[in-house]
N, C-alpha and C positions, 0 to 999 in steps of 0.2 A: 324475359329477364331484362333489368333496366342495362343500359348501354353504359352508364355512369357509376362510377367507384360512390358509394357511402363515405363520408368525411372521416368515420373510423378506419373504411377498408383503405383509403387513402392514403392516413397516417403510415397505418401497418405497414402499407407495400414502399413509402418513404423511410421506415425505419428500415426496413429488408434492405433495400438501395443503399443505405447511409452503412451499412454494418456489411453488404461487400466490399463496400469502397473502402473502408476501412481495411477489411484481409487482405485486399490487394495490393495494400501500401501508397492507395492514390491518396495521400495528403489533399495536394490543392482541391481535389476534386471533392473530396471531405468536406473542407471547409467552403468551399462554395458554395455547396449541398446544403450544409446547416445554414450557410447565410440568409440564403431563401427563403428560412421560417425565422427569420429574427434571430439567430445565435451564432456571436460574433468568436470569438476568440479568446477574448477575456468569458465570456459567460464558458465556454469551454474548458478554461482554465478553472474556474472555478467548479463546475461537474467533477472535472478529475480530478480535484485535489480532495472532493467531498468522498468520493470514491478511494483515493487511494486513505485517508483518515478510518473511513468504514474497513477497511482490510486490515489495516493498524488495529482497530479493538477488537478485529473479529480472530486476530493473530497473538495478541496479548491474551485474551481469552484462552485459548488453547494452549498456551507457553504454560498459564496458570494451575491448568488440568493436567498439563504433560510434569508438571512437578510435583501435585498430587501426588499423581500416579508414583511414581520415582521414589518419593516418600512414604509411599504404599510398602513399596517395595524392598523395598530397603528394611522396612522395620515389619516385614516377614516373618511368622511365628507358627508356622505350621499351615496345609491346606495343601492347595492345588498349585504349587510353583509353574506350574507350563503356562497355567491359566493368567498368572500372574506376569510371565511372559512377553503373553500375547497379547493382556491389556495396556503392557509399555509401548509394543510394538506398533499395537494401534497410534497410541498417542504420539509416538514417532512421527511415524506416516501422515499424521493429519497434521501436525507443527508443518511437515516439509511442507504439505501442499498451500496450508495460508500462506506459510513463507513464501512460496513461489509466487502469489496473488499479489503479497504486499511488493516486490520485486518490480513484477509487470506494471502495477498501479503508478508508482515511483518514477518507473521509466516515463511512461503514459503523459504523466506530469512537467518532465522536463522537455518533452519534444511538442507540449505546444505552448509553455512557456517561452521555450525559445522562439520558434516561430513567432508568439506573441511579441516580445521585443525585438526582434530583427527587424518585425513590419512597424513596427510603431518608432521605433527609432528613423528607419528609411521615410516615413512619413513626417517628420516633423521638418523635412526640407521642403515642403511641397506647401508649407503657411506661407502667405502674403504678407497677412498679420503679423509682425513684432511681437505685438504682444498676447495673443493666442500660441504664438511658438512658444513663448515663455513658459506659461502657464501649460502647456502639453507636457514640457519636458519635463517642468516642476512634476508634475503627477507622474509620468514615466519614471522618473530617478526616485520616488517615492516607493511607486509599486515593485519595482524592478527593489528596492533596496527590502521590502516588508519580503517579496518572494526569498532574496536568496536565504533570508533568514528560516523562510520555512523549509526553503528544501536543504538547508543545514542540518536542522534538526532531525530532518525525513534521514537523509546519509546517514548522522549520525546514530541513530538508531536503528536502521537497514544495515549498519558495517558489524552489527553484534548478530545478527540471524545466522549466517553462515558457521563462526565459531559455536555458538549456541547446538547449532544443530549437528555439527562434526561431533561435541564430544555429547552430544545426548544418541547418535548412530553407533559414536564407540561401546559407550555401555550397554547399549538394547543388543550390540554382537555379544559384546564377552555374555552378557549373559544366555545366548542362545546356546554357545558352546559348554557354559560351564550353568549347568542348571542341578546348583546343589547348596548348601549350607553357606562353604566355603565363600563363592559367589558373591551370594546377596554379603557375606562380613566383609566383602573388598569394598563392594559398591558402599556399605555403610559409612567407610573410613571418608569417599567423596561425596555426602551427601551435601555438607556445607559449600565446597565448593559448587558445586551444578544449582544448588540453590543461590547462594551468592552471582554466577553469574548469570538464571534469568532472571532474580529481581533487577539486577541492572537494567538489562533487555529493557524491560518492563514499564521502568523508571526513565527510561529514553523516549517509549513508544508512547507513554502518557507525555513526555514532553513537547512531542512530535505532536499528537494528536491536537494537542493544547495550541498548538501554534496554526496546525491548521483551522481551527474553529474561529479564531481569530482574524487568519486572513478571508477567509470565509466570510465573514461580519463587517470586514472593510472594501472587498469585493465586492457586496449585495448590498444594491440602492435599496435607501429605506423610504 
């Protein structure tokens, strides 16, 4: 057997490495580790914000089907009501869990943006050049200004997932308790509201999304 890792087996056992480092909460050690293959901090920034974007439509997605479903339900006419239950139930359960992805992804995003400008601010003391300082900070106060606007809209559309998901919890209870006629003509009176507020959701996450594709485009040398 050869003594020497395959470039593939190589990678692999560098991504194993990069992805302890990371559960351990060793940051610096993180980013040193990806410096080594040419991935600085901004290209990092840009990964996670591609990733937390991807959770966004994969979370909107689901809001989508979880109001189907709702609407399914609600205009109920006879059949299997347990069944009909259990398929809100489902759709519950899988809103939580993108929501928790979109959550993580979010977080992800601002701890190494900040990172990002903290080092890049401390670094523009360290120019000789006048006018290379200039022109750093012009780009700094650029990107630093294009970011906050995206993780604006990230917030702003992550501060509706928790109400969204409270009162879509409330109704999948009442209805486990109360699995009869009666029930589903409660649920029907709020259908507009629980509709009304994930299209909102919805209409935030597409703003969100929009914004990050954007800095995504202004990030990535062409």
């Amino acid at each position: 057997m050869s003594a020497y890792l395959s470039i593939p087996r190589m990678f692999a056992v560098l991504l194993m490495f990069v992805a302890v480092l990371m559960i351990m909460g060793c940051q610096s050690a993180y980013y040193g580790a990806m410096e080594k293959f040419g991935y600085e901090k901004r290209d990092i920034l840009v990964d996670r914000v591609s990733d937390a974007r991807d959770a966004q439509q994969e979370a909107k997605k689901q809001f989508e089907s979880a109001l189907q479903q709702f609407i399914a339900v609600t205009g109920f006419d006879g059949g299997d009501l347990q069944k009909q239950y259990e398929n809100l139930k489902d759709e519950y359960e899988s809103s939580e869990k993108k929501a928790s992805v979109v959550h993580k992804r979010i977080s992800d995003v601002e701890q190494v943006a900040g990172d990002l400008f903290k080092e890049w601010e401390k670094e523009l003391d360290q120019y000789t050049s006048q006018d290379l300082r200039r022109s750093s900070e012009r780009q700094f106060r650029q990107t630093r200004g294009r970011y906050q606007q995206l993780i604006g809209a990230m917030k702003n559309a992550e501060k509706k997932l928790d109400p969204v998901l409270g009162a879509f919890r409330d109704r999948v209870l009442f209805l486990k308790h109360n699995l009869n006629s009666r029930a589903i003509a409660s649920l029907r009176t709020e259908r507009a509201r629980v509709e009304a507020d994930i299209t909102a959701l919805i209409r935030d996450m597409n703003k969100s999304i929009a914004e990050a594709d954007r800095f995504i485009g202004e990030m990535t040398p062409r």
